[in-house]
C-alpha positions in Angstrom: -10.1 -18.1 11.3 -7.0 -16.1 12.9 -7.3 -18.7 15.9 -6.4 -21.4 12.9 -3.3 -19.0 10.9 -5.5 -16.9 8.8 -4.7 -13.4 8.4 -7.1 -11.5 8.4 -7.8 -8.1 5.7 -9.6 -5.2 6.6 -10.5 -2.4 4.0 -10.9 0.9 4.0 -13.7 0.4 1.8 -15.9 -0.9 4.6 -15.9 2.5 6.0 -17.8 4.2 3.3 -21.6 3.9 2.3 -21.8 2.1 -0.8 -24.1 -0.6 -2.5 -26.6 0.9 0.4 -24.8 -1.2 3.1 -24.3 1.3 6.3 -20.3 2.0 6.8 -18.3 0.8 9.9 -17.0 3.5 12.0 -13.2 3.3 12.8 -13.9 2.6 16.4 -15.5 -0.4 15.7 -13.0 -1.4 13.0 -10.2 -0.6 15.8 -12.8 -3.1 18.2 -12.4 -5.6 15.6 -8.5 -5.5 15.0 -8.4 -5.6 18.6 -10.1 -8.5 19.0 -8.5 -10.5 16.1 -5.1 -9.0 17.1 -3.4 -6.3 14.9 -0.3 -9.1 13.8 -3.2 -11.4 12.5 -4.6 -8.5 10.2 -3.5 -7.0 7.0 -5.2 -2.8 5.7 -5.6 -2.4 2.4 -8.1 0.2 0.3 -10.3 -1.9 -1.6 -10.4 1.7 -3.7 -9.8 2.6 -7.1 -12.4 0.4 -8.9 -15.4 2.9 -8.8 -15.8 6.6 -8.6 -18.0 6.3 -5.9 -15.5 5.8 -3.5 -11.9 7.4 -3.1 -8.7 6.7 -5.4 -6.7 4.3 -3.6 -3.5 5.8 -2.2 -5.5 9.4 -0.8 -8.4 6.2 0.9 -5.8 4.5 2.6 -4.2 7.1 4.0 -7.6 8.5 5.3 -8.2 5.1 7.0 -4.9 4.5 8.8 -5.4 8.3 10.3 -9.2 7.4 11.1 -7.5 4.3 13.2 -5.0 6.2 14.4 -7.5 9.0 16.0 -9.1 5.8 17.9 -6.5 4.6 19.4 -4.9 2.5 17.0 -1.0 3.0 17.4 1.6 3.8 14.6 3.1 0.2 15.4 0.1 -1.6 15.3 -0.8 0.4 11.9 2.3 0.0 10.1 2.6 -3.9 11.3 -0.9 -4.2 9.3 -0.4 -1.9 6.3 3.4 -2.7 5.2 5.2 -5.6 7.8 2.6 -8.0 7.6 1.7 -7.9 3.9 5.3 -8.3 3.7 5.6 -10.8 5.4 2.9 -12.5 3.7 4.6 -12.0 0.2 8.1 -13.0 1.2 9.7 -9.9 0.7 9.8 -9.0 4.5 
């Protein structure tokens, strides 16, 4: 779908057991950004609607360091979490 001008959202949320569905590690979510291509991709939380998972803001940031420790740059992480979105919104 990138190939075709989709951007594509990861969550944070996908890194956290819930509904009994294992959670990605942040190595393979840095695999898949890498394969997409971190300006095709947008990070977001997906927090904040259950107690089972973290509030949104303290989530996020928890993710982006989790990327960062693998090898996901502070370029590539701040392209996906604030320039692309936006971008995307026509504010950036």
């Amino acid at each position: 779908l990138a190939d075709l001008g989709a951007t594509v959202e990861l969550t944070a949320e996908c890194c956290v057991q819930v509904f009994g569905r294992p959670p990605k590690s942040a190595k393979k979510m840095a695999e898949q950004i890498a394969t997409i291509g971190h300006e095709r991709c947008t990070l977001s939380s997906d927090y904040g609607w259950s107690k089972i998972v973290p509030r949104p803001a303290p989530g996020l940031k928890e993710f982006l360091e989790r990327l960062w420790e693998v090898g996901v740059s502070e370029e590539q992480l701040n392209r996906m979490v604030a320039a692309k979105p936006a971008e995307l919104l026509g504010i950036g």
